[in-house]
GUKOL-287402 format. One line per field, with one value per residue (C-alpha): residue number from 1; residue in three letters; y, x, z. Coordinates in pm, whole numbers. Layout:
// residues N
resi <- [NUM_...]
resn <- [ALA_...]
c2 <- [Y_...]
c1 <- [X_...]
c3 <- [Z_...]
//
This chain:
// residues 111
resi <- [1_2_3_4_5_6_7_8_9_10_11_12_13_14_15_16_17_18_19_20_21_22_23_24_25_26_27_28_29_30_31_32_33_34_35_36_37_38_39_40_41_42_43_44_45_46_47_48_49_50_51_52_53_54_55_56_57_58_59_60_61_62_63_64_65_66_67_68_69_70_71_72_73_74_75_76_77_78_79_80_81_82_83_84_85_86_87_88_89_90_91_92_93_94_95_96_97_98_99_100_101_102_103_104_105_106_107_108_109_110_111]
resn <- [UNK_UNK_UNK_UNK_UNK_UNK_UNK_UNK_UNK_UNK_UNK_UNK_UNK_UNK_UNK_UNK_UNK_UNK_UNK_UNK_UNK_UNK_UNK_UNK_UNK_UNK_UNK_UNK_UNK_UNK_UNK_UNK_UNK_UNK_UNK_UNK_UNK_UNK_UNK_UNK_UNK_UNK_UNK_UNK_UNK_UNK_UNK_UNK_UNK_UNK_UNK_UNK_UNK_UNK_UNK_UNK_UNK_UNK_UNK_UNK_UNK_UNK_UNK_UNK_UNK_UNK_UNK_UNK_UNK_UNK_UNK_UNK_UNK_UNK_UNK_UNK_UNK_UNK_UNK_UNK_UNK_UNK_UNK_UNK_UNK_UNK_UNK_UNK_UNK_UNK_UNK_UNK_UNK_UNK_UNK_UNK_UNK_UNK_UNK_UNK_UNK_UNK_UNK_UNK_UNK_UNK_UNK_UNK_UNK_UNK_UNK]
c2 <- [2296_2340_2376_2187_2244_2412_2088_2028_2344_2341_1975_1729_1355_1213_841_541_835_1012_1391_1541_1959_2100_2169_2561_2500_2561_2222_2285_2272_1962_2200_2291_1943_1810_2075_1937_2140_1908_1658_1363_1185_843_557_208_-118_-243_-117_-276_-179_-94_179_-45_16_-203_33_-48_-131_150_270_684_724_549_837_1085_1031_990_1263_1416_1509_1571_1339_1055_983_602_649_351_141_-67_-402_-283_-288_-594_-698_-719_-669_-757_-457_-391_-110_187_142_464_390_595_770_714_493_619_411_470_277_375_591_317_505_379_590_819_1056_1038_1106]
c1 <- [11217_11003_11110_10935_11124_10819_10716_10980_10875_10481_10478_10670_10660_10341_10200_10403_10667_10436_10427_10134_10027_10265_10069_10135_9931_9529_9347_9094_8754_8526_8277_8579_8720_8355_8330_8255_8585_8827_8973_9114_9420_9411_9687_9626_9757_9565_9217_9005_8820_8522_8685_8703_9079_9267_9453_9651_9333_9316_8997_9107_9076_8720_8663_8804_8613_8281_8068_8332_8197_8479_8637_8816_9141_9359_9701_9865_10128_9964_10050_9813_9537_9337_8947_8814_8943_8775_8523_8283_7991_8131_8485_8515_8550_8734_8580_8882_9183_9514_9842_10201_9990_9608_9315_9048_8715_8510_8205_7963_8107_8452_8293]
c3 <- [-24429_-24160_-23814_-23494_-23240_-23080_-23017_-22769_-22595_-22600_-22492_-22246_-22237_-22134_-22034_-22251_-22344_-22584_-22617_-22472_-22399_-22079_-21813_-21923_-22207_-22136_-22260_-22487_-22381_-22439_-22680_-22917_-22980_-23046_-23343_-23610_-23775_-23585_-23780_-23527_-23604_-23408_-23428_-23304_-23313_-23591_-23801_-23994_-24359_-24161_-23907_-23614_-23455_-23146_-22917_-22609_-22464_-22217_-22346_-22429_-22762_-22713_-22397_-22556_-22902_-22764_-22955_-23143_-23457_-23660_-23883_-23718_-23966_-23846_-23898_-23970_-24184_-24398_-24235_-23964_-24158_-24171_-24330_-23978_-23580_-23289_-23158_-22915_-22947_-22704_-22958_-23143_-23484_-23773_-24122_-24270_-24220_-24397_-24457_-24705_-24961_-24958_-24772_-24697_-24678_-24384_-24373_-24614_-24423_-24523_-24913]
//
């Protein structure tokens, strides 16, 4: 079994409740999370087939995301995924969107 109750120690509750780094914790610079060895794992409201995802409409993920060039994974339930969602061009959009039921391939580079 394993044990995470590092979790409660390396991070404290952030914006809408969710656990983010303490402020202890260095943040990692800009040129490691673009490597393109990070693999991103990105909910959202909803996805589509295509990699287009609807957050909370805050626009982070989107910031955040912009030239990352790891893989971008959706984690979802499978009632959130849908054959198309409303996008716009700056959304970041996902290689690969993964619910209980399937992996939904969204790019080549997901292959």
């Amino acid at each position: 079994m394993a044990n995470f109750g590092h979790l409660l120690t390396d991070t404290a509750e952030g914006y809408y409740g969710i656990r983010e780094p303490a402020n202890e914790n260095p943040p990692v610079s800009r040129q490691v999370l673009q490597d393109g060895a990070t693999v991103w794992c990105v909910p959202g409201l909803a996805f589509d087939i295509s990699g287009h995802r609807i957050g909370r409409g805050g626009g982070y993920y989107d910031r955040l995301l912009t030239g990352a060039r790891g893989a971008k994974i959706g984690i979802a339930y499978d009632l959130q995924l849908f054959d198309a969602v409303p996008w716009e061009p700056h959304d970041a959009k996902m290689d690969l969107v993964v619910t209980e039921k399937r992996c939904v391939r969204c790019s080549e580079r997901a292959a």
